[in-house]
C-alpha positions in Angstrom: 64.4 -103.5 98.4 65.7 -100.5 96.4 62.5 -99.1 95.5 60.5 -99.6 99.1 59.6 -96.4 100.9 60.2 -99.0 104.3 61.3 -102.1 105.3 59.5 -103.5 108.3 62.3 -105.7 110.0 61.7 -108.3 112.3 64.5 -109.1 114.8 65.4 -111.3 117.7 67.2 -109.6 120.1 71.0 -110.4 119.1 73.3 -107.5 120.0 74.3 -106.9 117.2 70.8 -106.4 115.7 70.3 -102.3 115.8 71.1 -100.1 113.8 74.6 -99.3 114.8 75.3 -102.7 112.5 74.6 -100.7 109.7 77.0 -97.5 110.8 80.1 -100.6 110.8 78.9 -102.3 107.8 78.3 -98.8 105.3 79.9 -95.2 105.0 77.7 -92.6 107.3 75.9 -91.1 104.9 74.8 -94.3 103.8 73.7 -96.1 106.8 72.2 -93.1 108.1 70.1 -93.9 104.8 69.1 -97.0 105.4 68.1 -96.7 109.1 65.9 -94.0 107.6 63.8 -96.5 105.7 64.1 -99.4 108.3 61.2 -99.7 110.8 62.8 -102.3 113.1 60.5 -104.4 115.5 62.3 -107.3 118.0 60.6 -110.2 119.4 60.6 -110.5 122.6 64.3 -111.9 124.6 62.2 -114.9 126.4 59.6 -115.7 123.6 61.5 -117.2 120.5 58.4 -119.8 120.4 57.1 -116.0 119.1 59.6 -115.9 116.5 57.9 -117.4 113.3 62.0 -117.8 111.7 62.9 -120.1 114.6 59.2 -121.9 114.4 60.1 -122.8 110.9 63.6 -123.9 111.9 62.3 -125.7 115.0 59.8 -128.1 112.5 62.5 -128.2 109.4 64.8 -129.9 112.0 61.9 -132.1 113.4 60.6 -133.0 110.0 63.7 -133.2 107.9 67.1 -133.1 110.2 66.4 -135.0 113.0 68.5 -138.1 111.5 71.7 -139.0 110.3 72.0 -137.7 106.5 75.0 -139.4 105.0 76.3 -136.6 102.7 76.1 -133.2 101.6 74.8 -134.2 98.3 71.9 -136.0 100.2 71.4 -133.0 102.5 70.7 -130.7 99.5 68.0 -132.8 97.8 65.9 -134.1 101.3 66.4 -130.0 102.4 64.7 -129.4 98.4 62.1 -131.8 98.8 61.2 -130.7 102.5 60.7 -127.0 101.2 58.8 -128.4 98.0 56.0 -130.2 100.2 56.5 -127.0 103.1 55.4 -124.6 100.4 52.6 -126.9 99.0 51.1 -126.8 102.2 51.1 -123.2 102.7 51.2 -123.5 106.3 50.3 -119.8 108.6 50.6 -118.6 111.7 47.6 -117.3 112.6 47.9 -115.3 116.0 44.5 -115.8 118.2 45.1 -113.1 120.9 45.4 -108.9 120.7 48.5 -107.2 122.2 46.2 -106.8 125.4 45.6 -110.5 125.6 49.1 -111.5 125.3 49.7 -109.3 128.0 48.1 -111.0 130.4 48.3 -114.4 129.1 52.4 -114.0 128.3 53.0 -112.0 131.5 55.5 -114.1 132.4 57.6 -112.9 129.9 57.5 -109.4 130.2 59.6 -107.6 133.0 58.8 -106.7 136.2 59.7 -103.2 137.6 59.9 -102.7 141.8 57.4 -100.5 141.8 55.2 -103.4 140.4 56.7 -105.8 142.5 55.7 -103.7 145.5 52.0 -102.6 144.3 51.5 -106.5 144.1 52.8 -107.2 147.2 50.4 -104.7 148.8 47.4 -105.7 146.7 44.5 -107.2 148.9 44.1 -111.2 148.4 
């Protein structure tokens, strides 16, 4: 996207998903660049039901994979028609909770600190 101002990235939580990628991958100057115009947000390490890339993967291989597919030739054109009928649907994910909600409903997920650890432990039932 040569002409965008920023590019709003969305990453799992891979290693090797930060910007130091782009310092190995480009001169200096140039990464130093790019990381300028990336706004980088990860999802979180124990959520990848979160990640709308993996939800789509998780239903292309229910839908489509999930059975023997004799060739490469046959891959290609049951992987086209998939997508055909995928995009004809138009299908969203339409999130039904705030940040705040998830917090307490995805709590689960997020760490938790000894200091938390020990204000819950001294919480009155």
């Amino acid at each position: 996207y040569p002409h965008a101002l920023k590019v709003k990235l969305v990453c799992d939580n891979l290693n090797t998903h930060n910007i130091a990628s782009l310092y190995e991958a480009f001169p200096a100057d140039e990464a130093h660049r790019l990381a300028r115009r990336l706004e980088i947000y990860h999802t979180p390490r124990n959520g990848s039901w979160l990640n709308v890339a993996e939800i789509e993967l998780s239903i292309l291989t229910k839908q489509c994979l999930a059975r023997r597919i004799s060739s490469p030739e046959k891959l290609e054109k049951k992987l086209k028609a998939w997508e055909q009928e995928r995009n004809k649907t138009a299908s969203q994910v339409i999130w039904h909770f705030s940040t705040p909600d998830a917090r307490v409903k995805l709590k689960h997920l997020y760490p938790v600190f000894e200091e938390e650890e020990m204000a819950d432990s001294n919480a009155p039932n």
